[in-house]
N, C-alpha and C positions, 0 to 999 in steps of 0.2 A: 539609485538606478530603479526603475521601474519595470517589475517581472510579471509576467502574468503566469498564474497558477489555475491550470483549469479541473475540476474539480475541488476546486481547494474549501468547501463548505464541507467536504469527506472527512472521514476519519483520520488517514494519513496526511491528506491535502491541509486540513487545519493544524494539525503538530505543527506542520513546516514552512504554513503561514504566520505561527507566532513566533519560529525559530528566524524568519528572514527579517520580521518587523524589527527584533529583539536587534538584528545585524543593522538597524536599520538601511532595506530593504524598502522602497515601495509597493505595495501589492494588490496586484487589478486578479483578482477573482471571477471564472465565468464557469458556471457548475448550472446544472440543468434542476436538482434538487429531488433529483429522484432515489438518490437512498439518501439524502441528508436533510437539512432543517434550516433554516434561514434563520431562527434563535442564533445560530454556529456565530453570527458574525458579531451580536454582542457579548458573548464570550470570549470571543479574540480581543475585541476590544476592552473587556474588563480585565485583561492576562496583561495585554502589553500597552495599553493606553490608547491606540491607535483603532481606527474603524476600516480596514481593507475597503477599495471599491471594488463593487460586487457588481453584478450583472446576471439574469436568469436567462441563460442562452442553450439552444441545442445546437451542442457542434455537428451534431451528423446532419444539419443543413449547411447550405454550402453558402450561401445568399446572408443567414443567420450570423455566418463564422466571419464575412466578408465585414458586416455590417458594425459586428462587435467591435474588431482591428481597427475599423475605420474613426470608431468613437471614442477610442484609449489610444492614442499616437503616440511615441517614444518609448513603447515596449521593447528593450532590450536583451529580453530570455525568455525563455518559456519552461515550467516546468510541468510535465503533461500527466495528471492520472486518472480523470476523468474515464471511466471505462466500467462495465457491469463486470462482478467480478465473482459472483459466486460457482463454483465448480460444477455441485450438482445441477442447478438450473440451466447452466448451459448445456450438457447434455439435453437435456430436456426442451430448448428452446435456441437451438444453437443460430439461427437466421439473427435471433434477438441479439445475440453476442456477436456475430459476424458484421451484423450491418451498424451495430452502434460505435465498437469501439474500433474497427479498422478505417468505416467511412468518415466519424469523427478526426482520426489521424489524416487522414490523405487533405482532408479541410483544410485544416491548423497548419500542415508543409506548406499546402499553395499559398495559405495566408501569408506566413512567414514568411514564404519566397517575395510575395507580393511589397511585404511592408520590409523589405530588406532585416529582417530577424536572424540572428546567425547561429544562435546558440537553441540546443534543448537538452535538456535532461527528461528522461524517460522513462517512466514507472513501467518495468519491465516485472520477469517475477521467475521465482525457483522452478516453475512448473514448466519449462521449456527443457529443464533437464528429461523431464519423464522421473521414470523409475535408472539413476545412474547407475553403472557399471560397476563403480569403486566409489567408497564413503572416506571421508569429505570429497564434496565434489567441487572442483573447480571449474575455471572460467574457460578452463581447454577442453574440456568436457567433450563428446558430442552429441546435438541437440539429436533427440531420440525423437520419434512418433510421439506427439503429444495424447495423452489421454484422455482428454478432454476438449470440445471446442473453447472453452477459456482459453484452456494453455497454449489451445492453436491460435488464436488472436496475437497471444504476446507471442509467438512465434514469426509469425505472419507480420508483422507488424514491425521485429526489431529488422527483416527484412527489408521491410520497405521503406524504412529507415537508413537502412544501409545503404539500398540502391540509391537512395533518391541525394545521401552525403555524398555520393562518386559521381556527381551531376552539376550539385550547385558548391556555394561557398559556407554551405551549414556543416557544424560538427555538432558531436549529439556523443553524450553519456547514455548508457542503457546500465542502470541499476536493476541486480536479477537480485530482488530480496524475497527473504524468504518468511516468518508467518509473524506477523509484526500484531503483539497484544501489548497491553500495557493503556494508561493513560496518562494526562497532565498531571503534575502532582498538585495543581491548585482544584483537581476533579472539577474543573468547571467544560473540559472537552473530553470525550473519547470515544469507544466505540458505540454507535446508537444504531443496529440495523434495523429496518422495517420489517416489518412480522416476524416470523421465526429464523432466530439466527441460524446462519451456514455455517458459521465459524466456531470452534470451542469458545474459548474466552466468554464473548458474552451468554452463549447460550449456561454455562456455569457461572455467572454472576446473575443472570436472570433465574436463574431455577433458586441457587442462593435467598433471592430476596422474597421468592415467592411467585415470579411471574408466569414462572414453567412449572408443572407438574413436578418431573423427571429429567433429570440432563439422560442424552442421547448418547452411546460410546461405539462409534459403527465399525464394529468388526473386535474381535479378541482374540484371532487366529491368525495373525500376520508372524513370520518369522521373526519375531523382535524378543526382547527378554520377556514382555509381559505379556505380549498378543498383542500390544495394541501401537496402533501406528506410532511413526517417531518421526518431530517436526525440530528446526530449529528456530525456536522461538526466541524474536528480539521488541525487544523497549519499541514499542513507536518514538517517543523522542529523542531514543539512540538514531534511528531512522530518520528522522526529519532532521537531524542535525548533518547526517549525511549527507542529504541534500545540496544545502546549506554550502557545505566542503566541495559537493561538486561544481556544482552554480560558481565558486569562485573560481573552483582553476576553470573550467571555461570561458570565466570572464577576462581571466588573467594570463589564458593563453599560454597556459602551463601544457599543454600538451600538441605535440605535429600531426595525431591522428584523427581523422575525420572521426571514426568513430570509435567509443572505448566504450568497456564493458569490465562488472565491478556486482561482486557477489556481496553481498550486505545479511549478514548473520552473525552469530556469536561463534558458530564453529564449534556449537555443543547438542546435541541430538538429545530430546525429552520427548518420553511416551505421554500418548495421553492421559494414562493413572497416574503420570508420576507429577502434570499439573496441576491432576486434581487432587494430590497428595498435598504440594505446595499452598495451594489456596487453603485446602481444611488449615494448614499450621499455620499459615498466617494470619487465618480469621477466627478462629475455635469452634466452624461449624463443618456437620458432616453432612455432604451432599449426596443425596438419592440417585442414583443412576444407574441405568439400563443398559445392559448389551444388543445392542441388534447388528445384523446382517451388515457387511459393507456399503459403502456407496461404491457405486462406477464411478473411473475419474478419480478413485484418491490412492495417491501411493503410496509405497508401505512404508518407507523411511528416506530418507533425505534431511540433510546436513551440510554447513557449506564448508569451502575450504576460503577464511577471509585472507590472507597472506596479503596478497594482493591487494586489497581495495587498504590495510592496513599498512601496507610501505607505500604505493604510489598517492593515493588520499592521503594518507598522515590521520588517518581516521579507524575508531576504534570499540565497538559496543562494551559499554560499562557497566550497564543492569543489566542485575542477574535477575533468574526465574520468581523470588520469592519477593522481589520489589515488583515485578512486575503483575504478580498476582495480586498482592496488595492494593498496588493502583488502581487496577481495574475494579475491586472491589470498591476501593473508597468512590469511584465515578458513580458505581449502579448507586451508593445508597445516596448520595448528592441528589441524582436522579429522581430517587422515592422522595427521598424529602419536599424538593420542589413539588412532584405531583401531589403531594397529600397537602400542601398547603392552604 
């Protein structure tokens, strides 16, 4: 079967283009390349033997998204993550985040509609919770005031998602996952952001090797045991294999709901110190880092409640934090090596 994965030169979007190659999967690629690298696709292909067709398309044109459909025919899924996704930034530039990653979705639906498409899976995300009520949080949750224009996009978005499956004959997963670090274990993919990372992970593997000064720890004052906020952090290829599990009961029409929805976490809450506690022991080195002031837009603890996505998926995250720290380290020094070559 043939899926198209749009952002799939990304970070998460490549895990789970070697995870679908792996199922063999065909997979048509359409990422714009604006946080990722076009190297990405012969890494895929050196992991699984296979070269994805790729395509450099902007989905927030409409003409652009028409034109792409037209030129891969017998696309029978979609799995959609292409979308700008850093927190702080969108505060800061919230039209950026509004017009990219909602008008790119309303695109990809009329495509779909058009090319008779029936299936999506939806790269959805924890931050639609807000700041929850009660920890773990689940899927019955109520979606709170988003804190950021990010988290209003994935809000906005699993909306119009929903409206637009009470319309046509589409059904559509919404995966709300929550802070996916980690890498391949062959470190030939993982997380690469352009200029200074928003995310922990790599901004402590980039300080690690040398690229950063100082890792950044923003805020030490939150009600948590240490001060410092508390994420659940999962494997990205615990993540993309999720995918993978959803894409087939949609295929397979394991479900009567138009639309489901499926927390994706470990269902273990880790402060920021206690990551970077992880990374010193699994590497032998001790990272420099800074306290500064909060960001807007980040909350102070969140953790999921997976029950759910682990009885009706049959799916289950199996890396723990200290593999996962590992990984991403062994990607950064992959990384240096190539560059000093």
């Amino acid at each position: 079967m043939k899926i198209l994965v749009t952002g799939g030169t990304g970070y998460i979007g490549s895990h789970t283009v070697v995870e679908l190659q792996e199922k063999g999967f065909e997979v048509v690629i359409a990422d714009n390349l604006s946080n990722s690298s076009i190297e990405v696709l012969d890494k895929i292909s050196k992991i699984t033997g296979t070269r994805p067709s790729f395509e450099k398309t902007d989905l927030s044109e409409l003409e652009t998204t028409r034109s792409f459909f037209s030129k891969f025919p017998g696309i029978e899924a979609v799995i959609h993550f292409a979308a700008y996704k850093a927190v702080g930034e969108s505060v800061n530039l919230p039209l950026k985040y509004y017009r990219n990653n909602l008008v790119s979705l309303m695109n990809i639906l009329e495509c779909m509609q058009e090319h008779d498409i029936g299936d999506l899976v939806f790269s959805s995300s924890c931050t639609v919770y807000g700041q929850p009520d009660s920890l773990p949080v689940d899927e019955s949750a109520p979606i709170k005031k988003a804190l950021s224009p990010y988290g209003n996009t994935k809000q906005i978005a699993e909306e119009i998602i929903s409206d637009f499956c009470d319309v046509s004959k589409m059904k559509t997963v919404l995966l709300r996952y929550f802070n996916p670090i980690g890498a391949h274990e062959s470190a030939l993919i993982g997380e690469l952001p352009i200029g200074i990372p928003s995310n922990l992970m790599p901004f402590i593997t980039q300080t690690a090797i040398g690229k950063r000064e100082f890792l950044n720890v923003w805020g030490d004052d939150y009600n948590t045991p240490d001060g410092t906020a508390i994420r659940d952090y999962i494997h990205v290829v615990d993540l993309a294999r999720a995918h993978v599990t959803t894409l087939e009961r949609l295929l397979n029409e394991s479900s009567d709901e138009k639309t489901e929805v499926f927390n994706l976490g470990t269902g273990v809450g880790y402060s920021v110190l206690q990551v970077i506690r992880s990374f010193e022991k699994m590497t032998g080195m001790k990272l420099d880092y800074r306290i500064k002031a909060r960001r807007p837009g980040d909350v102070e603890k969140v953790w999921a409640d997976t029950q759910y996505a682990n009885k009706v998926l049959g799916w289950k995250a199996e890396k723990g934090l200290d593999e996962m720290t590992l990984s991403a380290w062994n990607w950064e020094k992959n990384l240096e090596s190539l560059r000093t070559r």
